[in-house]
Short mmCIF file of the C-alpha atoms (twelve columns), coordinates in Angstrom:
data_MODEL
# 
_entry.id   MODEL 
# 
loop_
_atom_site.group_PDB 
_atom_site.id 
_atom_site.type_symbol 
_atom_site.label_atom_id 
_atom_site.label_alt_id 
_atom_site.label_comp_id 
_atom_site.label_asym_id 
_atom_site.label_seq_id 
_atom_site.Cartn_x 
_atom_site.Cartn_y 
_atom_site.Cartn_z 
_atom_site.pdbx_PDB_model_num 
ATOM 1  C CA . UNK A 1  0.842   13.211  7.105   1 
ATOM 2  C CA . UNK A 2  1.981   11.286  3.804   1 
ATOM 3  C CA . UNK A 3  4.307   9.658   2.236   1 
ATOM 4  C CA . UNK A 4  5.008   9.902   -2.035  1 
ATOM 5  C CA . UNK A 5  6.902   8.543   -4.629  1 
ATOM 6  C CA . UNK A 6  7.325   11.070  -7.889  1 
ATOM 7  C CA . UNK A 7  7.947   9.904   -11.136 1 
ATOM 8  C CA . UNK A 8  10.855  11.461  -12.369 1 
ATOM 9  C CA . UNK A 9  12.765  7.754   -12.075 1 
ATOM 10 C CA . UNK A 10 12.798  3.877   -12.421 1 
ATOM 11 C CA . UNK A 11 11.372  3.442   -8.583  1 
ATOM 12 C CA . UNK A 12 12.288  0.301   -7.013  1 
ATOM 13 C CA . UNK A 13 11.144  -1.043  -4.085  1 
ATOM 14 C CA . UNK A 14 10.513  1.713   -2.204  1 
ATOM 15 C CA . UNK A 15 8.870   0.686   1.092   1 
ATOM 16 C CA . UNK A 16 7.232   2.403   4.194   1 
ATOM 17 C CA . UNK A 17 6.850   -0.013  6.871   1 
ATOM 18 C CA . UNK A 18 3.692   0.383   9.561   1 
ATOM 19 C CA . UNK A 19 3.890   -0.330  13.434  1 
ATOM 20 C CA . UNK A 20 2.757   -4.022  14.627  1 
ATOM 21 C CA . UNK A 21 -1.282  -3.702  14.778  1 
ATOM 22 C CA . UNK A 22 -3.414  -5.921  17.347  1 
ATOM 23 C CA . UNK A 23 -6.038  -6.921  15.459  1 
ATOM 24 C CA . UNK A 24 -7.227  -9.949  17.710  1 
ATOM 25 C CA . UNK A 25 -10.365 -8.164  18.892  1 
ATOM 26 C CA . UNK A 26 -11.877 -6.847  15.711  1 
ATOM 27 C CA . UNK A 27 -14.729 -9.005  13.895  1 
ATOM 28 C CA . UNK A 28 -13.773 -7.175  10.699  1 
ATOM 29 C CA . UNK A 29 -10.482 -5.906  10.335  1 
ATOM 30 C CA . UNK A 30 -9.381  -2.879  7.499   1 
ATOM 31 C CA . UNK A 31 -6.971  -0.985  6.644   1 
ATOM 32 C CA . UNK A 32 -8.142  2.565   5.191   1 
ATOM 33 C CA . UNK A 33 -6.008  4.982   3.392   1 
ATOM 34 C CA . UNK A 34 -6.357  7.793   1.191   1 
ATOM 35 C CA . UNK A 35 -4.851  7.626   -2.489  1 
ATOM 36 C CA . UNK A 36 -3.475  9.926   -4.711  1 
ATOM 37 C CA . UNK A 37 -1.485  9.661   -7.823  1 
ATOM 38 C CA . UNK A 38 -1.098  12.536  -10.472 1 
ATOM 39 C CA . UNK A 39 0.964   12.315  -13.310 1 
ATOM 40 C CA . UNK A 40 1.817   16.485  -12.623 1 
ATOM 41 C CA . UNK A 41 3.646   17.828  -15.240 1 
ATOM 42 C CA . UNK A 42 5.343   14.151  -16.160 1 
ATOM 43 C CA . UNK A 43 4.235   12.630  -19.918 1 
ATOM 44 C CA . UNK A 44 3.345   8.343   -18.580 1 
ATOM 45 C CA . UNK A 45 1.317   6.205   -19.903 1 
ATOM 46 C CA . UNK A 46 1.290   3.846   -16.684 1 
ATOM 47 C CA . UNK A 47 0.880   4.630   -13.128 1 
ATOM 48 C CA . UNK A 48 3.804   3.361   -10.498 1 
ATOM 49 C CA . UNK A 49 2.537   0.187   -8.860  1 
ATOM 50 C CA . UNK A 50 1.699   0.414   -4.663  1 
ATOM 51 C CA . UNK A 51 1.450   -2.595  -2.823  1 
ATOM 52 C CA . UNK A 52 0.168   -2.802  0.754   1 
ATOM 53 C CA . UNK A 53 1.758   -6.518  2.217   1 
ATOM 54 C CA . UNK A 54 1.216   -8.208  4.922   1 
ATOM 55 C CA . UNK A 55 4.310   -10.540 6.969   1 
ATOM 56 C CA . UNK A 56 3.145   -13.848 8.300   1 
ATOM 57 C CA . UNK A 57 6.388   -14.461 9.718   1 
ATOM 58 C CA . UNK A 58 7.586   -16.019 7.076   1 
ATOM 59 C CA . UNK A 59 7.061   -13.976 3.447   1 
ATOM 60 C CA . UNK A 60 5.443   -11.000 2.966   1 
ATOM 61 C CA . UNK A 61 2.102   -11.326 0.849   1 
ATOM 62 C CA . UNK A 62 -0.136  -9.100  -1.083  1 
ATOM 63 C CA . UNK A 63 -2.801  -7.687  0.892   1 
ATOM 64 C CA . UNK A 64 -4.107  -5.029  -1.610  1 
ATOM 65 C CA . UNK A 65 -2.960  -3.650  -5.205  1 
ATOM 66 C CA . UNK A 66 -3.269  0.079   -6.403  1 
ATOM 67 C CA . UNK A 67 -1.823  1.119   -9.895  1 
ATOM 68 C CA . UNK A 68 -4.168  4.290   -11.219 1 
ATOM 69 C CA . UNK A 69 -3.807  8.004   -11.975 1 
ATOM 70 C CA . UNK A 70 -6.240  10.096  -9.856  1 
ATOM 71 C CA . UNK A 71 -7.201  13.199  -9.610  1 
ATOM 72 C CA . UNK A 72 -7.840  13.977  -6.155  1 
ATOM 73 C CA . UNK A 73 -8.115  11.687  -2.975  1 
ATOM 74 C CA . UNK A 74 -9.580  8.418   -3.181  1 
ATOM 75 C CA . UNK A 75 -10.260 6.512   -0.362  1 
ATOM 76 C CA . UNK A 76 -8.998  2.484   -0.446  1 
ATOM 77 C CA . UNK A 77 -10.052 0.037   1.965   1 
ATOM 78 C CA . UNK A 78 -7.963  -3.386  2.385   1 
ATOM 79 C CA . UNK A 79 -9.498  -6.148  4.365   1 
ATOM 80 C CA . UNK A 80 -6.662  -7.600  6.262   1 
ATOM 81 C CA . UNK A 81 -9.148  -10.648 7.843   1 
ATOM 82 C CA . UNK A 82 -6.649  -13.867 8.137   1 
ATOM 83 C CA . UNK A 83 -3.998  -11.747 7.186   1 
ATOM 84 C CA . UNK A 84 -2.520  -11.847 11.568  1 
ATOM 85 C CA . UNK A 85 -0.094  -13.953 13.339  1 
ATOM 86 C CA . UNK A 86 -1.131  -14.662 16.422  1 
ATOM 87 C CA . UNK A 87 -3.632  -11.511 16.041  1 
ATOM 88 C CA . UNK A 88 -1.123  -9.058  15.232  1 
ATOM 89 C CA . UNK A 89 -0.760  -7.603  12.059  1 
ATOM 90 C CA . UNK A 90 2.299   -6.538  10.163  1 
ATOM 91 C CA . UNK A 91 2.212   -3.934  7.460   1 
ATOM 92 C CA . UNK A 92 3.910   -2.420  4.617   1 
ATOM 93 C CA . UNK A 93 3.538   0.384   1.916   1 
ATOM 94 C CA . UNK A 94 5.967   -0.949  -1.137  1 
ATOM 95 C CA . UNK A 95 6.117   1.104   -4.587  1 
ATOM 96 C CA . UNK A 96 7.420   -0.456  -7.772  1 
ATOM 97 C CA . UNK A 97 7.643   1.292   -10.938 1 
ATOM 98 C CA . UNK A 98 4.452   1.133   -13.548 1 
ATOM 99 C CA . UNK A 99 7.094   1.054   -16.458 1 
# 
């Protein structure tokens, strides 16, 4: 499965929201996605802006940072050590627009 954002508009905090991860066994926790942003047919200079966050029951905060044009699949990796409460992790996919 996957989840997109085109670029056909201003996008706006547009956010996909994981299920609650234990994480309280693992020596080295990571996150692992595949990536893949293509201008298509669109004329842009910049990329749209993904951000995976982390919630430590408080604020989200910035886990990772992805704003690049690809050409196929990329695999990212996102260490999310110290990024828990209480061993559980909370995760979110948000998209803001490159310009």
């Amino acid at each position: 499965t996957f989840a997109w954002i085109d670029f056909s508009s201003t996008d706006v905090g547009v956010v996909m929201q994981m299920v609650d991860i234990d994480i309280s066994s693992l020596s080295s926790p990571a996150l692992k996605f595949d990536y893949f942003s293509d201008i298509g047919t669109y004329s842009l200079s910049v990329p749209n802006i993904m951000y995976v966050e982390a919630f430590d029951g408080t604020t989200w905060n910035i886990a990772g940072t992805f704003q690049q044009f690809t050409n196929s699949w990329e695999e990212k990796l996102v260490d999310l050590t110290g990024l828990d409460n209480a061993g559980i992790v909370t995760l979110r996919f948000r998209g803001e627009s490159g310009g």
